[in-house]
C-alpha positions, 0 to 999 in steps of 0.5 A: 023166895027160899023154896020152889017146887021143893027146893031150895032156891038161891038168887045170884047176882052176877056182873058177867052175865047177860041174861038169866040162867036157871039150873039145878046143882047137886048139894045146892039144889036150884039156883037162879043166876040173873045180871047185876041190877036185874029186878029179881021181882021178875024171878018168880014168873021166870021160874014159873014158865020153866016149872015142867023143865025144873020139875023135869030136871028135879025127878031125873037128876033126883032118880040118878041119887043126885041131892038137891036139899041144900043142906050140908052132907053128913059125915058117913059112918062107913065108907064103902069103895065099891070097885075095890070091894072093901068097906071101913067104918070111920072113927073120929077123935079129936085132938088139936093140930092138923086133921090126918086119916089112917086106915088098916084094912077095915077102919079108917081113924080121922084124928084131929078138929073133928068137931066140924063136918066140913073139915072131916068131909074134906079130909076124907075127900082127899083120902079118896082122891089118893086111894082112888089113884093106887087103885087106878094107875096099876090097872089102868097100866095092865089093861095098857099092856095087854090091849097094847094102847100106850098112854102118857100119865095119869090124872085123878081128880074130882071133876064135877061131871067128866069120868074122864078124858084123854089129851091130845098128848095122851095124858088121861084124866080121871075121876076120883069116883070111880072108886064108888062104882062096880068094877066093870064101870071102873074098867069100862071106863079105863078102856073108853079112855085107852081108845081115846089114844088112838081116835080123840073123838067119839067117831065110829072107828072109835066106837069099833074100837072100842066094840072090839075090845068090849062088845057090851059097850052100849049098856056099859055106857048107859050105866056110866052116864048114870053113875053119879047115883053109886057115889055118896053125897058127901063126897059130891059136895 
């Protein structure tokens, strides 16, 4: 079986599982994971029983710009970072040797194997991570300073599903896509993750921490966890 409910369907085998888990993941689309020597015979009635979970999952997940196709994701033709409020059109060229990314203030020049999409996709992933964090780290300190909440670093990565996080040693984690949402998403998130120094939890001082400092918080908030819908899909791959 390839297909269900009009996604793609992949059977894994694995050796640690104890029992069969469904899910639907983002660039793969559904994905049955059973334990080694399951009879996969018995897949299709298992779906079926979770046919209004998937279908469910599939519409919710699909609203929030999730892509579920399976296929790989496109190189884009611009590139637009929303927080930052600045947009390049991509040039390829292709010539031998390591694959590079430049930029000037509108146009951003792959130069290398550019003939494959995974390698342009990739490189152009690791320019985001690096524009994401000189755009972050200065407003993540002034925001520090004025509010008066110290942090120790800084950490901008791709995480699959956090925005973000704070360690006990006030080490903040933050996702690199953040660069692809509206800059009150990017600076509530900044303040979410600041309160965390004071109260590692989501108790209500927290929360009346953060109130203090952002009284619109809960639609803030509503909008984060639907964020995954202003980043493109060739950078959630």
């Amino acid at each position: 079986m390839t297909d269900y409910s009009g996604l793609p369907l992949v059977i894994k085998e694995n050796a640690r599982a104890r029992r069969v888990l469904v899910k639907l993941v983002p660039g793969r689309g559904l994905e049955v994971v059973v334990p080694r020597g399951f009879d996969t015979g018995l897949v299709p009635d298992i779906l079926d029983k979770k046919r209004k979970w998937i279908e469910r999952t599939r519409d919710r997940m699909l609203a929030d710009g999730a892509d579920l196709s399976g296929k790989p994701p496109e190189v884009p033709e611009t590139i637009e970072f929303t927080a930052m409020d600045r947009t390049y059109t991509l040039h390829c060229i292709h010539r031998a040797g390591r694959i590079s990314v430049t930029e000037n203030a509108t146009r951003l020049m792959v130069s290398g194997p550019v003939t494959d999409p995974a390698v342009v996709i990739a490189a152009l992933q690791h320019f985001t991570a690096r524009k994401a964090r000189q755009f972050l780290l200065p407003r993540l300190d002034s925001m520090s300073r004025n509010l008066g909440m110290e942090y120790s670093a800084l950490r901008v990565r791709r995480q699959k599903t956090r925005w973000g996080s704070c360690s006990g040693r006030g080490t903040i984690s933050l996702n690199a896509k953040a660069l692809f949402l509206p800059v009150e998403l990017v600076d509530h998130l900044l303040l979410h993750e600041l309160c965390h120094t004071h109260h590692l939890n989501h108790s209500k001082k927290y929360w009346e921490l953060v109130a203090r400092h952002q009284p619109d918080f809960v639609r803030l908030e509503d909008e984060l966890k639907n964020g995954t819908r202003h980043v493109p899909a060739w950078f959630r791959s």
